[in-house]
N, C-alpha and C positions, 0 to 999 in steps of 0.2 A: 348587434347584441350578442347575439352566438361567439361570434370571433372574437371577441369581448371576453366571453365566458372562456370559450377553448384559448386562451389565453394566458386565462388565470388558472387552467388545468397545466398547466405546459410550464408554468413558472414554478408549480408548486411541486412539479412531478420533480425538476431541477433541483428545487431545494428539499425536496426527500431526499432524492439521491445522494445531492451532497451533504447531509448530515449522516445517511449510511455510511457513506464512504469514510466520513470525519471518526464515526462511531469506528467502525472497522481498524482505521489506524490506531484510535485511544486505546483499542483493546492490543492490538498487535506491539504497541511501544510499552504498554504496562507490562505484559509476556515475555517483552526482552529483557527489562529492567528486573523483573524476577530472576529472569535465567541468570543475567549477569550478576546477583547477589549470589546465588544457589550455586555455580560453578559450571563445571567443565561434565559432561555424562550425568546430568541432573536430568528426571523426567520434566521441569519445566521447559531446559534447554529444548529438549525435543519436542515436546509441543509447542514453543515458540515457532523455532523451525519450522516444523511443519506449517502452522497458520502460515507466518511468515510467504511462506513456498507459493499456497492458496491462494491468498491474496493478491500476491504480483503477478503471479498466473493470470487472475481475471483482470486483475486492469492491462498488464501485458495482452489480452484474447481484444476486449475492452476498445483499447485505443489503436489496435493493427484495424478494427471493424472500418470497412470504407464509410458507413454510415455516420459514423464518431464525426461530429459536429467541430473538435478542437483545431487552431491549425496546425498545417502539415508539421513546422518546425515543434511545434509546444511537444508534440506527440510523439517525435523522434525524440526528442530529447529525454522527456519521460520512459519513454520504452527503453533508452541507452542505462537509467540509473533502473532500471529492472533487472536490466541484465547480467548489469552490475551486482542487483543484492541478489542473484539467485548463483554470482559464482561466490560470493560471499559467505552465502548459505553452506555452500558445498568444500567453503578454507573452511567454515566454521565447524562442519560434520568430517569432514577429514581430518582433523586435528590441526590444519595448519597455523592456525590462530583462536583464541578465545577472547579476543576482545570483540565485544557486541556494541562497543562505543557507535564507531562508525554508521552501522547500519541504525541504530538507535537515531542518533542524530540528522538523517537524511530520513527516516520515518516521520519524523517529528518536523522537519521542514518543510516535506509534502502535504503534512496536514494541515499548517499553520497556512498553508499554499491555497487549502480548500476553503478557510472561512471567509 
């Protein structure tokens, strides 16, 4: 009965999570799509960014944890497109591009990834 119950604690803890997580991207892809109407040196740009920055930092922290339950490949894989938006983050802050498509599109894939 217990392990029955701690069960149902363990599944639901999962499915907070992944609806944080869900929530976390809905907010992060709506911030981009802001940015990308508002333009180039917009204060929404830079608080996208920044969230942006935050977010892949902790799932980047996240999925390097030896504890992280994912397999080894899923996890490498994911960490490789982190890596990916945080040098994106930094064409984007450096001027060497303004288009937010990309990283926009790969947010929204990851999430549709979580449901």
């Amino acid at each position: 009965m217990y392990e029955f119950a701690y069960n149902d604690v363990i599944e639901d803890s999962h499915q907070t999570l992944r609806a944080r997580e869900q929530a976390a991207m809905d907010r992060v892809i709506g911030m981009l799509r802001a940015a990308q109407e508002k333009g180039p040196q917009s204060r929404e740009l830079i608080d996208a960014l920044f969230y942006l920055r935050r977010l892949w930092t902790i799932f980047i922290d996240d999925l390097n944890d030896p504890n992280n339950e994912l397999p080894a490949q899923l996890r490498a894989g994911i960490i490789s497109i982190g890596v990916w938006m945080m040098k994106e983050i930094d064409r984007v802050r450096g001027g060497s591009t303004n288009d937010l498509t990309p990283m926009i599109e790969i947010n929204v894939l990851i999430r549709n990834g979580l449901k």
